[in-house]
Residue frames as qw, qx, qy, qz and C-alpha x, y, z in Angstrom:
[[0.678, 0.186, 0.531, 0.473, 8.58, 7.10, 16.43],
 [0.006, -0.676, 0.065, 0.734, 9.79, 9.43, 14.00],
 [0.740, 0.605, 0.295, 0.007, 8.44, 10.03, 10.79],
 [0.237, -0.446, 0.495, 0.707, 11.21, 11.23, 7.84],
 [0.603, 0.683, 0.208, -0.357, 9.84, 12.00, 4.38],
 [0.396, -0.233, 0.414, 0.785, 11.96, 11.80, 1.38],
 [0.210, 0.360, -0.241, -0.877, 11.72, 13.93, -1.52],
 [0.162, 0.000, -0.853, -0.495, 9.70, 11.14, -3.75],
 [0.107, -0.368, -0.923, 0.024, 7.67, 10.56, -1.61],
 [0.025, 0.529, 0.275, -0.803, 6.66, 13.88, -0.94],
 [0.337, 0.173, -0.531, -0.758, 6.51, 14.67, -5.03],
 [0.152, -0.183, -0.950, -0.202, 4.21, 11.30, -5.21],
 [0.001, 0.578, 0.775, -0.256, 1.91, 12.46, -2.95],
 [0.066, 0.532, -0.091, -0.839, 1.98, 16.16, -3.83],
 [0.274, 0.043, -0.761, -0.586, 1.00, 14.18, -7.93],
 [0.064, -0.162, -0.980, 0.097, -1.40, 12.47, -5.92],
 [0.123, 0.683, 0.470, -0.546, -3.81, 15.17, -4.75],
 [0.339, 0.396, -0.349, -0.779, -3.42, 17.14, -8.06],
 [0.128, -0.180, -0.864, -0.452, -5.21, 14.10, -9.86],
 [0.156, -0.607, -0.779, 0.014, -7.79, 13.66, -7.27],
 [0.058, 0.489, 0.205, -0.846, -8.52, 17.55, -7.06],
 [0.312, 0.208, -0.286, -0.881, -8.63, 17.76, -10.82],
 [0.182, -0.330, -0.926, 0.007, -11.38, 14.06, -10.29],
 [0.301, -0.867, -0.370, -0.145, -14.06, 16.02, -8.21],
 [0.008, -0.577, 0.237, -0.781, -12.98, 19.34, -5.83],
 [0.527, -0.536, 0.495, -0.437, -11.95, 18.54, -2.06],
 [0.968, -0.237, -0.081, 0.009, -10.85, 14.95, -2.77],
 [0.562, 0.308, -0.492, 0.589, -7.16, 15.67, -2.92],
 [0.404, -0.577, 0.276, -0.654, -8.50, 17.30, 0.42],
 [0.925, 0.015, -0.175, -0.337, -9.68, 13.30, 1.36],
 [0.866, 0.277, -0.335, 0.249, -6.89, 11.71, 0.12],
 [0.143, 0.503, -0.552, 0.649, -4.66, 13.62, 2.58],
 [0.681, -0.508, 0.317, -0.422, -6.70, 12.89, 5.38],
 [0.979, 0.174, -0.103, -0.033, -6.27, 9.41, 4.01],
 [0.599, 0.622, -0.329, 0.383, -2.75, 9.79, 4.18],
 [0.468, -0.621, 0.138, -0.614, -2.94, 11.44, 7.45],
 [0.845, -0.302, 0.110, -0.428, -4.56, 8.58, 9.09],
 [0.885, 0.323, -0.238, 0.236, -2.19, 5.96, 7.63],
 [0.684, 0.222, -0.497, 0.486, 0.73, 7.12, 8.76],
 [0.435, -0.463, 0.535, -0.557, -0.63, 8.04, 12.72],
 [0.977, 0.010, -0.071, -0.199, -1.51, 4.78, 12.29],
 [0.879, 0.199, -0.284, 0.327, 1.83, 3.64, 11.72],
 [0.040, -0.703, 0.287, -0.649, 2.96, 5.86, 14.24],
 [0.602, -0.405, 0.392, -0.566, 1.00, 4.69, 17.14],
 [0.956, -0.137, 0.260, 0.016, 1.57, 0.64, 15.76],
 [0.407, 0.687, -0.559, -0.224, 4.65, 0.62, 14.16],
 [0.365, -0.320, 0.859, -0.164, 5.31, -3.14, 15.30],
 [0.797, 0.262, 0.507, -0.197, 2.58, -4.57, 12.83],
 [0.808, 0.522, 0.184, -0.201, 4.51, -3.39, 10.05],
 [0.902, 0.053, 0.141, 0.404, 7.11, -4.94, 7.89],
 [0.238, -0.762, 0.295, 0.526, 10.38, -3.07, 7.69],
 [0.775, 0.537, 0.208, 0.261, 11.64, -2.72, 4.07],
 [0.555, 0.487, -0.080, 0.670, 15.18, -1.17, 3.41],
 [0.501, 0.196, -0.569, 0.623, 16.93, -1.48, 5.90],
 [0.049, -0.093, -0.321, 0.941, 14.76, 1.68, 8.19],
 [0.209, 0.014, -0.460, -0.863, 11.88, 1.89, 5.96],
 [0.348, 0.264, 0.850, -0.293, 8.52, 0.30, 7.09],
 [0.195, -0.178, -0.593, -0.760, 5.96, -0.05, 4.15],
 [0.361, 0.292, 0.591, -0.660, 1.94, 0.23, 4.81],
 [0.089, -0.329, -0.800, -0.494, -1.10, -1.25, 2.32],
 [0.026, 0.234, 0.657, -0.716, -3.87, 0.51, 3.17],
 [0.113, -0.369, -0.633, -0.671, -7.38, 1.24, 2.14],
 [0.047, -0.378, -0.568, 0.729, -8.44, 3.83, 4.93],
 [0.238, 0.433, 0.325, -0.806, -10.30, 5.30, 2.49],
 [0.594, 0.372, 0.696, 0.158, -12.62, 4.70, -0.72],
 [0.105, 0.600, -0.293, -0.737, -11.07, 7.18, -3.05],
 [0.805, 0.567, 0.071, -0.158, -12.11, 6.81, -7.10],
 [0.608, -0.456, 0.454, 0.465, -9.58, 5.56, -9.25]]
């Protein structure tokens, strides 16, 4: 399976680590793994999750216990 980014989602996560960097130093480091993991996950099962527009498959996850 191929992965495809779009641009939001890229900015979202790119907003994402700048919070948790400026939270404690090396979690936006975390949070990527966190990311990471999530979507080899969906890589290696894509069949568990739900397709959303049209191509899109969506993931809930909570691979990791980040502050909020």
């Amino acid at each position: 399976m191929k992965l495809r980014y779009t641009d939001r989602s890229k900015d979202d996560v790119e907003l994402a680590f700048a919070w948790y960097e400026r939270q404690r130093r090396g979690l936006g480091f975390e949070f990527l793994d966190c990311v990471e993991a999530a979507l080899q996950n969906i890589t290696d099962y894509p069949e568990i999750y739900q397709i959303r527009y049209s191509c899109f498959k969506i993931m809930y996850s909570m691979c990791c216990l980040l502050p909020m």
